[in-house]
C-alpha positions in Angstrom: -0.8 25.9 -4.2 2.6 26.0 -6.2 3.3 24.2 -9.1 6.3 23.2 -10.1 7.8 21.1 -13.1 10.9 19.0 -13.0 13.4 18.6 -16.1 14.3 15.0 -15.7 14.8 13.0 -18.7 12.0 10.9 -19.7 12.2 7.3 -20.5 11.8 6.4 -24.1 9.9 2.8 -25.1 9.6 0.0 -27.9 6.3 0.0 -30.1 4.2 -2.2 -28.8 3.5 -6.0 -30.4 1.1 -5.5 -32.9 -2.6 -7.7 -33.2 -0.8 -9.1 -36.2 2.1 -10.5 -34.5 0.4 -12.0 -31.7 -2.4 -13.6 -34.2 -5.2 -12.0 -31.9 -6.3 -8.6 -30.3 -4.1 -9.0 -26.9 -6.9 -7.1 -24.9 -10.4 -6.5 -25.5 -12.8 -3.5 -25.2 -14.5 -5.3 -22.3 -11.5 -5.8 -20.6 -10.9 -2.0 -20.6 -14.5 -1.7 -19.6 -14.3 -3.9 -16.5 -10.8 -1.9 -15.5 -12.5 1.3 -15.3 -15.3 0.0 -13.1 -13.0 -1.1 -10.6 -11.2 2.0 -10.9 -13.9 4.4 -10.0 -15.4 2.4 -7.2 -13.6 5.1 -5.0 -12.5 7.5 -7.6 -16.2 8.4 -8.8 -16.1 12.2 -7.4 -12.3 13.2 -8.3 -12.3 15.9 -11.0 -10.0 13.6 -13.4 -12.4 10.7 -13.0 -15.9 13.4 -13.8 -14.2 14.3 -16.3 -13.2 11.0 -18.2 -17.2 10.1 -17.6 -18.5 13.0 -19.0 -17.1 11.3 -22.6 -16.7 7.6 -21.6 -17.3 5.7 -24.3 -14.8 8.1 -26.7 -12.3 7.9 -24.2 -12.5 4.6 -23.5 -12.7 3.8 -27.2 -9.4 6.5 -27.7 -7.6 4.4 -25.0 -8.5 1.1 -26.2 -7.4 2.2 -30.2 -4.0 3.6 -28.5 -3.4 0.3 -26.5 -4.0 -1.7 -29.6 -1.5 0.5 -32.2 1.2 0.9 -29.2 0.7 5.1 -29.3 -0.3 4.9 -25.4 1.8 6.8 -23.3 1.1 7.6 -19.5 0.2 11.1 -18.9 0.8 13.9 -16.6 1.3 12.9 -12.6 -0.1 14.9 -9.7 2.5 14.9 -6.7 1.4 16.1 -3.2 2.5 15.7 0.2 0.8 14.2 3.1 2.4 14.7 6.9 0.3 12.0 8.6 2.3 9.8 9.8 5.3 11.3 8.5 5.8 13.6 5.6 6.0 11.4 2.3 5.9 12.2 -1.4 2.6 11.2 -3.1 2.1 10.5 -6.7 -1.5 10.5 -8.7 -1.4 9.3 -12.1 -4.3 10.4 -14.4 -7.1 8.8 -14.4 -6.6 7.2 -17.4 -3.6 6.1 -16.7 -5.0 4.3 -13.2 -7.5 2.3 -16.0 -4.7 1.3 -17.4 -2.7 -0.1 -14.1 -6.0 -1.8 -13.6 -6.2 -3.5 -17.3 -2.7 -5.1 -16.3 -3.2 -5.8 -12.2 -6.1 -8.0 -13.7 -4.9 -9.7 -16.2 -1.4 -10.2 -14.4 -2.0 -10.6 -11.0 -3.4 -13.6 -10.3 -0.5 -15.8 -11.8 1.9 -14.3 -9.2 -0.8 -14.4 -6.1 -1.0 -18.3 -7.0 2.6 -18.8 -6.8 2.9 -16.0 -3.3 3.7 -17.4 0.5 0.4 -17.2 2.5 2.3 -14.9 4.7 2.6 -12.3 2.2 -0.2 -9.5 3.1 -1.2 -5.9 1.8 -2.8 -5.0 -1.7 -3.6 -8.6 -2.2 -7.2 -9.6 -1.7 -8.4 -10.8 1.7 -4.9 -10.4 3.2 -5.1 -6.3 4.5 -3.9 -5.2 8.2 -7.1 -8.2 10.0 -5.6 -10.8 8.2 -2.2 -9.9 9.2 -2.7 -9.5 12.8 -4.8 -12.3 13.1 -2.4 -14.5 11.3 0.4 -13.1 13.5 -1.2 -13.8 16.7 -1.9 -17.7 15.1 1.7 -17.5 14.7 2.9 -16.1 18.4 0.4 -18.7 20.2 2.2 -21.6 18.1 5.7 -20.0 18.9 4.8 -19.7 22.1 2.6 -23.0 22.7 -0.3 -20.6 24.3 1.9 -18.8 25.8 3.3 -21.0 28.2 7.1 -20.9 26.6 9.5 -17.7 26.3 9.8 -16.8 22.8 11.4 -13.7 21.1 10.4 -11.8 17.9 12.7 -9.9 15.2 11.1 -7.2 13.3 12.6 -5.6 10.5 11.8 -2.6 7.8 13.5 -1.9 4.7 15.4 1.7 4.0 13.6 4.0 2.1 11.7 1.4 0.4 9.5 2.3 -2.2 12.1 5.2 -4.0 15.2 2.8 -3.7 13.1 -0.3 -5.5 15.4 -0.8 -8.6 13.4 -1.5 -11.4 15.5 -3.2 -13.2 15.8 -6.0 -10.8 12.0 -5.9 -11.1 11.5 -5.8 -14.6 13.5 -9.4 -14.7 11.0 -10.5 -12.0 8.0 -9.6 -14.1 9.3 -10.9 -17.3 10.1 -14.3 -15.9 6.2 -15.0 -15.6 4.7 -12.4 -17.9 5.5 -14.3 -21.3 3.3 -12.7 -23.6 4.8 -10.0 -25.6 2.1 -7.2 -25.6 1.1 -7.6 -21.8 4.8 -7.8 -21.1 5.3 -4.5 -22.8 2.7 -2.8 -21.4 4.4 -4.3 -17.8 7.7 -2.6 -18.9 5.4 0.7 -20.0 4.2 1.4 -16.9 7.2 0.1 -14.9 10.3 2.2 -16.4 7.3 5.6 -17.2 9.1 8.5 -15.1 6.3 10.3 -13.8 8.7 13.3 -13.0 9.1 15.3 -15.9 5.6 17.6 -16.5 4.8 16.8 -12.8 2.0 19.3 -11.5 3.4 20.2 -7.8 0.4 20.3 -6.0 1.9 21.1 -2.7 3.9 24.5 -1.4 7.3 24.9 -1.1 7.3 24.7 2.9 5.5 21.0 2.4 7.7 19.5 -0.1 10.9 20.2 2.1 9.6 18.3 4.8 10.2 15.2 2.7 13.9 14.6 3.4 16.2 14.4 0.3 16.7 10.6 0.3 12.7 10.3 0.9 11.9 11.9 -2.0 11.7 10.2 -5.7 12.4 13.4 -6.9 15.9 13.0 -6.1 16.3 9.4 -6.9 18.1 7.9 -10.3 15.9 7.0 -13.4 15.9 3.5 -12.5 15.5 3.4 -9.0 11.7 4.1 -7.0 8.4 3.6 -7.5 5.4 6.5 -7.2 3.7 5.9 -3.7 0.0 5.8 -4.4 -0.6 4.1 -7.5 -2.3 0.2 -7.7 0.8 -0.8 -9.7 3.4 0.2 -7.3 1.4 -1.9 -4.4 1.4 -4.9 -6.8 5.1 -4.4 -8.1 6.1 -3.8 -4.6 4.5 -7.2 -3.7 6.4 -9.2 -6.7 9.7 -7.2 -5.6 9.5 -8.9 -2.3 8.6 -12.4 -3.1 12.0 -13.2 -3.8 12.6 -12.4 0.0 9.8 -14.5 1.4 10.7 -17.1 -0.8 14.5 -16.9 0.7 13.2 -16.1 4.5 11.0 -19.4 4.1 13.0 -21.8 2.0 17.3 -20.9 2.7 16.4 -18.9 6.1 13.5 -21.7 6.8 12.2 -19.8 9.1 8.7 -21.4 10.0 6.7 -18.3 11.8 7.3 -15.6 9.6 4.9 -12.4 8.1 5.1 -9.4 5.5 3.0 -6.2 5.3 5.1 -4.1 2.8 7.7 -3.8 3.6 7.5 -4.8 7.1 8.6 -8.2 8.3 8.8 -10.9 11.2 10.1 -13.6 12.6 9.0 -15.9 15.1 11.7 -18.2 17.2 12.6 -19.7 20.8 16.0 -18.4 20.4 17.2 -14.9 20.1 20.3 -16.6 19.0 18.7 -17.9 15.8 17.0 -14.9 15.1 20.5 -13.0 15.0 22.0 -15.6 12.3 18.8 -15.0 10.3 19.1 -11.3 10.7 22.9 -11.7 9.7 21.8 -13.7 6.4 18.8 -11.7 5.4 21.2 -8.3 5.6 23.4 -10.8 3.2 20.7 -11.0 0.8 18.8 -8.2 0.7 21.5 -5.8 -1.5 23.5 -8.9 -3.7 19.8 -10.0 -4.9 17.5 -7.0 -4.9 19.4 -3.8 -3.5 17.7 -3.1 -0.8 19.2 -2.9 2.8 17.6 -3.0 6.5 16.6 0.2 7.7 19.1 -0.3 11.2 16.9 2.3 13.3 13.7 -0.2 12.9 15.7 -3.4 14.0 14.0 -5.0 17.0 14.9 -8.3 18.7 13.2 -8.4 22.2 10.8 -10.8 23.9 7.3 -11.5 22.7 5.8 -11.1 26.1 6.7 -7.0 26.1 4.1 -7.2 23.3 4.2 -7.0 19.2 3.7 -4.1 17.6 2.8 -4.6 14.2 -0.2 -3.3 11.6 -1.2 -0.8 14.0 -2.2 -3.5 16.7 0.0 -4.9 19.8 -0.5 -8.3 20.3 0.1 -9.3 24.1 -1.0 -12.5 26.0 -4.6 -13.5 25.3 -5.5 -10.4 23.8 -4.6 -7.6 20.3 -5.3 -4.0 21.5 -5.0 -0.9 18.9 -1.7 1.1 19.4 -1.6 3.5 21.4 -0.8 6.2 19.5 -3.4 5.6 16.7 -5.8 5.8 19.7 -4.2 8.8 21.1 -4.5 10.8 17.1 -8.0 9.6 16.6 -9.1 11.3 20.4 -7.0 14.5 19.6 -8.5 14.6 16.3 -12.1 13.8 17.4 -11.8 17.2 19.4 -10.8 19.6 17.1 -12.1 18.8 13.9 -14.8 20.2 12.2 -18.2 19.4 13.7 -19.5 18.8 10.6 -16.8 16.0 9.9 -16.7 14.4 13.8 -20.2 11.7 12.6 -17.9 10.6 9.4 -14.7 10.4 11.5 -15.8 8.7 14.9 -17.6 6.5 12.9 -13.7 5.2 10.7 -12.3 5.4 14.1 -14.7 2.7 16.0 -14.9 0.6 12.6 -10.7 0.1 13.1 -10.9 -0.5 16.7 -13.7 -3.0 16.2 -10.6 -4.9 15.0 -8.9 -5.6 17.7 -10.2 -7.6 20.8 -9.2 -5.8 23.9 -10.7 -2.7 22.4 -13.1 -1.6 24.8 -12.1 0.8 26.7 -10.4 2.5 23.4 -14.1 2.3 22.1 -15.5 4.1 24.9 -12.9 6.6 25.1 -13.4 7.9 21.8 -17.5 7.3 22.2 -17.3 10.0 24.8 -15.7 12.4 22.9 -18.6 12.0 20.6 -21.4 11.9 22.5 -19.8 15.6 24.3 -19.5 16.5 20.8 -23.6 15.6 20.3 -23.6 12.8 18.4 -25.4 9.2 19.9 -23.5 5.9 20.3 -25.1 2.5 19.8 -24.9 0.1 22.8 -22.3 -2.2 21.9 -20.0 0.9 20.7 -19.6 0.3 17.1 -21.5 3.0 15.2 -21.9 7.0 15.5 -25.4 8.5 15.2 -26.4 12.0 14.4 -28.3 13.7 16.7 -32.0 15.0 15.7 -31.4 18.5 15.6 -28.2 18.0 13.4 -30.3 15.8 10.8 -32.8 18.8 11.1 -30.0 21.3 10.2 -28.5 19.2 7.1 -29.4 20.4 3.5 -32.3 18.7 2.0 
């Protein structure tokens, strides 16, 4: 693998509030303690986090005495590029580091979930890609009164989201409900950190430049962009966009609308309508938070061709899977490693299960397994290995 460093700038920060200012230790050792639980539940076998438990209660005590005197700073990122769907940019912050994003999404979070649209979905608990599709099709039937009336959808998706978020425009956002000093500060910490400069590359040459240029955060300005993969980007993504659910809901009023990232809908019985909301939201978007429409993903067209949307198309009476995660999942079924085909078939019929006109999707990729000798239970949900391959596995 190459590995590459980058010479941008970092971003210098205020000392942090001390105990004595506030009157009271801001954040206590069991607070760290319950962060690094939930950030291990699936980041137990990663070399970083072995490593941090090999001496947990030092580094945890380190990290709690650096929190407390305002020395922390966030470490050294891991970048990598994945292709599936699309080549994007991938950024792993150390593992103490992700303790740290955890000590603030829990202490944080819950004040601006309270105050979120019930519409908003993804990173936010209960509401992933089920909830979302579910709640859409709620929304379609109502739009639609059961289908009986013609209705039309617009879906929209931001440019470039997550490397063009400006952060200033967030930091304002955060600050309006965050008002004590030393969680505020360790907001703005881990908000403005570049994770550029000291970056290990973890990926070659040949990967990286299939990330276009304007794709990659490499390429953006200090404060613009957020690292894809980290639990504080997901939650400062989510507070980002409240100000445009807010304004889609309240100026827009636009009464069947949904979020997932940063993809949104709206619902109306008048394509007309859904042009002057388009019109307005395009308004909004770069005077209040500089962000723009991505043109390419603009779609006004009748609900009745479908709604594509979380990876299911909802369609009269009935959510199917799309077709092309169907299509990836059969082509990968059939090549992978035979060792990997139980794990895989297994996270395939667990996201069909999802949907409700998945039957036939089920059985498709059932048959792949069972010619790949692996048993299927009767109602097509779960993968079994055969005897012989038990026989063969390691004891």
């Amino acid at each position: 693998m190459a590995t590459r460093t980058t010479t941008t700038r970092t971003t210098s920060f205020a000392p942090a509030p001390s105990a004595d200012q506030t009157g009271a230790e801001p954040v206590s050792f069991e607070d760290l303690v319950v962060a690094y639980f939930d950030c291990r539940k699936n980041k137990r076998n990663t070399h970083n986090a072995l490593a941090f438990e090999q001496q947990l209660e030092r580094n945890l005590c380190r990290l709690h005495a650096e929190l407390l005197d305002g020395s922390y700073r966030p470490g050294r990122s891991i970048c990598f590029v994945v292709t599936r769907p699309k080549p994007r940019e991938v950024w792993a912050a150390d593992f103490r580091d992700r303790v740290v994003h955890h000590l603030l999404y829990n202490r944080i979070a819950p004040r601006f979930y309270a105050s979120f649209i019930a519409d908003s979905c993804a990173c936010i608990p209960g509401r992933g890609t089920l909830y979302a599709a579910r709640r859409l099709e709620a929304k379609v039937r109502s739009v639609t009164e059961n289908w009986v009336r013609p209705a039309w959808y617009l879906k929209c998706d931001l440019a470039n989201f997550f490397v063009s978020i400006d952060k200033h425009v967030l930091r304002a956002q955060l600050a309006a409900r965050v008002t004590e000093p030393w969680w505020m500060w360790l907001a703005d910490l881990v908000l403005m950190h570049d994770p550029r400069p000291g970056v290990q590359m973890q990926s070659t040459p040949e990967l990286l430049a299939l990330v276009p240029p304007h794709k990659s955060l490499l390429n953006q300005p200090a404060h613009r962009g957020l690292p894809i993969g980290n639990l504080s980007s997901q939650f400062f993504a989510n507070v980002y966009l409240d100000a445009l659910d807010q304004h889609v809901k309240h100026q827009v009023r636009a009464r069947h609308y949904i979020r997932y990232v940063d993809d949104f809908l709206l619902l109306h019985q008048s394509p007309q309508w859904l042009n002057a909301a388009h019109a307005e939201i395009e308004a909004f978007l770069p005077r209040h938070l500089g962000a723009r429409l991505n043109p390419a993903k603009t779609i006004l067209q009748p609900i009745s061709r479908g709604v594509d949307f979380v990876g299911q198309v909802i369609r009269p009476w009935v959510r199917t899977t799309r077709a092309r995660t169907v299509n990836e999942g059969a082509r990968r079924l059939r090549q992978i490693d035979a060792a990997d085909v139980h794990a895989s078939v297994n996270s395939y019929l667990g996201l069909l299960r999802q949907a409700t006109g998945s039957h036939n999707d089920q059985a498709r990729l059932a048959n792949i397994a069972r010619r790949r000798g692996h048993a299927i239970s009767g109602d097509l949900s779960k993968a079994y290995r055969s005897h012989n391959q038990t026989q063969r596995e390691p004891l």
